[in-house]
C-alpha positions in Angstrom: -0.4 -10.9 26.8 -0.4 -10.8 23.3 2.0 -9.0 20.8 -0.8 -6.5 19.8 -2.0 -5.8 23.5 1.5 -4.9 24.7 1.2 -1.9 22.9 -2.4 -0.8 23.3 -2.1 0.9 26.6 -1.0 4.7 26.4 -2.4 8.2 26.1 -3.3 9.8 23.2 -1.5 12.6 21.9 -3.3 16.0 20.3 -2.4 15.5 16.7 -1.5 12.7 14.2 1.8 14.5 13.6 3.1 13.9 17.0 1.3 10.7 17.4 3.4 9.4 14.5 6.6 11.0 15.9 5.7 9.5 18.9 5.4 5.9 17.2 8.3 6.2 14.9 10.5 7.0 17.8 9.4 4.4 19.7 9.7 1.6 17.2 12.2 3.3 15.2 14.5 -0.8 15.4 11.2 -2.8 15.8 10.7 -5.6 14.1 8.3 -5.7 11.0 5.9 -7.8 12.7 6.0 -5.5 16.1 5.1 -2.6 14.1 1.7 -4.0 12.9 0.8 -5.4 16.4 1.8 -1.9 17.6 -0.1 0.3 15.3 -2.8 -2.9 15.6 -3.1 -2.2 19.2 -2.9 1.3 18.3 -5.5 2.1 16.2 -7.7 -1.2 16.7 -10.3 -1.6 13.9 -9.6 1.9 12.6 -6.1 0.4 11.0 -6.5 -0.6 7.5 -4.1 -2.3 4.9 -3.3 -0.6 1.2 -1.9 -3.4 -1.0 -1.9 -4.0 -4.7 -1.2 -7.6 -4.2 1.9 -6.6 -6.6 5.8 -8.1 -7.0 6.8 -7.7 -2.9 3.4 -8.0 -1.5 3.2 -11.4 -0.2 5.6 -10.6 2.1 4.0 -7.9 4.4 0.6 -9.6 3.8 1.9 -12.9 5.0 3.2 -10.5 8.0 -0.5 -9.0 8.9 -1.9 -12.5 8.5 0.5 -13.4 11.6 -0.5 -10.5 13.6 -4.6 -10.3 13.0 -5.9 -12.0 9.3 -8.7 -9.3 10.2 -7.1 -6.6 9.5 -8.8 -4.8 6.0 -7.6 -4.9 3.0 -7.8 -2.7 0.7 -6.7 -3.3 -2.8 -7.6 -0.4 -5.8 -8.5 -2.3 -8.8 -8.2 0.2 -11.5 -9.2 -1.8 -14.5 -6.3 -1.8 -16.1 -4.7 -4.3 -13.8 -2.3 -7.4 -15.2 -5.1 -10.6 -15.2 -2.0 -12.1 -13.3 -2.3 -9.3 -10.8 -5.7 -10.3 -9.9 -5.0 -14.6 -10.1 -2.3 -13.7 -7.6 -4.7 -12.1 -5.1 -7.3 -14.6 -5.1 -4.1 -17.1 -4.1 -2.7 -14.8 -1.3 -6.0 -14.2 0.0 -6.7 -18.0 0.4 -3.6 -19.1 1.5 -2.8 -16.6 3.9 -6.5 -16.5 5.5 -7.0 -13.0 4.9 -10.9 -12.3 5.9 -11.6 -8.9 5.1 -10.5 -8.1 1.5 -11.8 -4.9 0.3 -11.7 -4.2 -3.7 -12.0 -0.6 -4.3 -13.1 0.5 -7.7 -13.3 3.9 -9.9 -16.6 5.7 -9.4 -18.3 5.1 -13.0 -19.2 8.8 -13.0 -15.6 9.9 -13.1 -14.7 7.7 -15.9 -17.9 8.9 -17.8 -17.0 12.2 -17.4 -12.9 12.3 -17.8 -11.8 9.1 -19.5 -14.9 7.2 -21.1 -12.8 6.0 -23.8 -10.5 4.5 -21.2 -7.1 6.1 -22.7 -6.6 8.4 -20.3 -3.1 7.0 -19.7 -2.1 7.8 -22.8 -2.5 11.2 -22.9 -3.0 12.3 -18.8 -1.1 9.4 -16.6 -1.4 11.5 -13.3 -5.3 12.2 -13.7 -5.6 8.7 -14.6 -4.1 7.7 -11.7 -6.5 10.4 -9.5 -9.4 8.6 -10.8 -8.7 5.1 -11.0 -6.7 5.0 -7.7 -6.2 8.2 -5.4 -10.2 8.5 -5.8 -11.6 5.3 -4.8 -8.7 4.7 -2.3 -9.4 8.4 -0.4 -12.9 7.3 -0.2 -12.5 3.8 1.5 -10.4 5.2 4.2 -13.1 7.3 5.4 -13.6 5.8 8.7 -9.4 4.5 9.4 -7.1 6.8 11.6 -4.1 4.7 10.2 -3.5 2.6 7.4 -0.6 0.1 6.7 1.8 0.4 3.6 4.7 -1.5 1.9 6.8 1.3 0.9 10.2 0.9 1.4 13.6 2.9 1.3 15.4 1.4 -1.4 12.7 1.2 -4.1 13.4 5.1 -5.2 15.1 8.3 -3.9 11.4 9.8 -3.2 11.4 7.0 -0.5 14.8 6.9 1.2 14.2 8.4 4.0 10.7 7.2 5.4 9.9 6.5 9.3 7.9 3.3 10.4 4.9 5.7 11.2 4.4 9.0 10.0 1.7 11.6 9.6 -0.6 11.0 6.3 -2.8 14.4 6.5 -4.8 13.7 9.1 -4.2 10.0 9.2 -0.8 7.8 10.2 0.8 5.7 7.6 2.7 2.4 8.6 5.2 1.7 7.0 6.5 -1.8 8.8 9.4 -2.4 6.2 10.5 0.6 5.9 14.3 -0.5 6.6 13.8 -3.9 4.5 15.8 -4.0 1.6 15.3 -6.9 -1.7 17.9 -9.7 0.1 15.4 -9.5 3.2 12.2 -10.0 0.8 14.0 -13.0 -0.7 14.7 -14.5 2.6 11.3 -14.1 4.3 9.6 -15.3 0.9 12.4 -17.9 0.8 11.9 -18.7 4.6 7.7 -19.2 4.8 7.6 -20.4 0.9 5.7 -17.5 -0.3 4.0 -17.8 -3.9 6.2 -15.2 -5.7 3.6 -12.6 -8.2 4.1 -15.0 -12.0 5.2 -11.3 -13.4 8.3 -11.2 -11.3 9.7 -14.2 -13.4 9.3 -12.1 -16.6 11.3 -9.0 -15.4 8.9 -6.9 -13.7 10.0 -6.0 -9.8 7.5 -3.3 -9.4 3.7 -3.9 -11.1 1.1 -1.6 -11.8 -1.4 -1.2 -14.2 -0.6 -2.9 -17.6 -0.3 0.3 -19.9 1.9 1.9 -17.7 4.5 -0.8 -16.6 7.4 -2.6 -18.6 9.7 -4.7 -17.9 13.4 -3.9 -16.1 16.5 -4.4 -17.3 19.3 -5.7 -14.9 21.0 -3.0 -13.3 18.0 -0.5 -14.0 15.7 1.2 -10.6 13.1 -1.5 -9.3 10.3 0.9 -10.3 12.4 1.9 -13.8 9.3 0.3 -15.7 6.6 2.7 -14.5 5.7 4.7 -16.5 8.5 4.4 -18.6 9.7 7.8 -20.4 7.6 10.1 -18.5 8.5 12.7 -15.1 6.4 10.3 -13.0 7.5 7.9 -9.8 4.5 8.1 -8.1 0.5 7.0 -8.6 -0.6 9.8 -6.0 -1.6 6.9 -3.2 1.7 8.3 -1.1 1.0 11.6 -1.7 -2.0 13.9 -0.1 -4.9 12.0 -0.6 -8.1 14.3 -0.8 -10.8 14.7 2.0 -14.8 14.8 1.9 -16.0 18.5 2.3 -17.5 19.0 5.4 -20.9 18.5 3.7 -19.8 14.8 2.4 -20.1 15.4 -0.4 -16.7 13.4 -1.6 -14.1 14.4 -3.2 
C-alpha cells in the first residue's frame, strides 16, 4: 500500500478544528514526508501547496515531489518579486517534476484602485500585502479543504508554537516542518543536492518582495530583513485569509 493510502481510510470529523486536532495528535512525531502523504490521503485533490519558491523552499518542495509531484502549487507573484526569485522557480519546478504550478497574480482592479502607482509599500506595507498576496492567494484556494505550508518554529516567536495540522478558518493548514530547525534544512539540501535560492549567498535567509527585504546580519532573526524598521512579521498569508460572500462575489 502506498505511504499516502495508509492514511486515507477514516471518518470524518464535524469541523476542521477537530479534524486538525485530530491530525496534529496523530502525527504530532511524523516524519515530514508522512505528514504530506497523510494530509495527501487526507484531503486528496482538495490539498494544495503555498510556496514562494523563497530561501528554504526547495526543501519541502523536493518533499511533495516525493510524495505526489501533482500536488498544486501555488506561488503569489506580487510584482515586486527578486528576478532571482522567479529564475529559481522555473529551476525547482523542472528539476523536481512539479506538474501543476499555479502563479497567482493581483487582480488589476485592485491595483487600479489602491496602488496604481505601485508604491504602496512605501507608505501602506500591510494593504500592500492584502492586495498583492492575501487577495489573489484567498481566491485560488477556493475549492482546497487543506493547503500545505513551510512555516516553521524557529523562524520567529509568532511561530514557535505551531502543530503539523491545524485549523485555517474553515480550511487545515499543514505545516510538515513544523519541528525542523536551519541544521535540518542544511542536511536535507546537503543530502539530495538541492539548488540553494542565489539570494541566500548574499545574506538573505528569508525573501520576499524586493522593496521590503534586506539583507541579515549574523546573529540577527532569519526574517530580521522584512520589512526592516517597521511593526510587521507577517504578509497576512498565515493570518485569516478572507472568504467569498455567499453571493461570490469575492472578496
Amino acid at each position: 500500500m502506498a505511504l499516502r493510502e495508509a492514511y486515507a481510510v477514516r471518518e470524518d470529523l464535524p469541523t476542521p478544528a477537530l479534524d486538525a486536532a485530530w491530525l496534529a495528535d496523530r502525527f504530532v512525531s511524523a516524519s515530514a514526508e508522512a505528514v504530506i502523504a497523510a494530509a495527501r490521503g487526507r484531503f486528496g485533490d482538495r490539498l494544495a501547496m503555498v510556496s514562494s519558491f523563497g530561501a528554504e523552499a526547495a526543501v519541502l518542495l523536493h518533499l511533495v515531489s516525493r510524495v505526489d509531484r501533482t500536488i498544486p502549487v501555488l506561488f503569489i507573484d506580487t510584482g515586486k518579486l527578486f528576478p532571482d526569485t522567479l529564475r529559481y522557480r522555473d529551476l525547482l519546478v523542472e528539476q523536481f517534476g512539479l506538474s501543476d504550478v499555479r502563479t497567482l497574480a493581483p487582480d488589476p482592479a485592485d491595483l487600479e484602485a489602491v496602488d496604481p502607482a505601485g508604491m504602496l509599500w512605501m507608505s501602506d506595507t500591510d494593504a500592500c500585502c492584502e492586495i498583492r498576496k492575501v487577495r489573489p492567494l484567498a481566491r485560488a484556494l477556493k475549492g482546497f479543504d487543506a493547503w500545505i505550508s513551510g512555516r516553521k518554529r524557529f523562524q520567529a516567536s509568532t511561530r514557535s508554537n505551531i502543530p503539523v495540522f491545524e485549523v485555517d478558518g474553515e480550511r487545515i493548514k499543514v505545516n510538515p516542518l513544523a519541528d525542523w530547525d536551519p541544521s535540518d534544512l542544511r542536511a536535507y539540501a546537503q543530502a539530495q543536492d538541492l539548488p540553494s535560492h542565489p539570494l541566500v549567498a548574499r545574506g538573505y535567509p528569508s525573501i520576499g518582495c524586493m522593496p521590503c527585504t534586506s539583507p541579515v546580519a549574523e546573529g540577527e532573526d532569519p526574517r530580521a530583513g522584512r520589512w526592516r524598521g517597521r511593526d510587521k512579521t507577517e504578509c497576512g498569508i498565515h493570518l485569516a485569509l478572507p472568504m467569498e460572500n455567499e453571493q461570490g462575489a469575492g472578496i
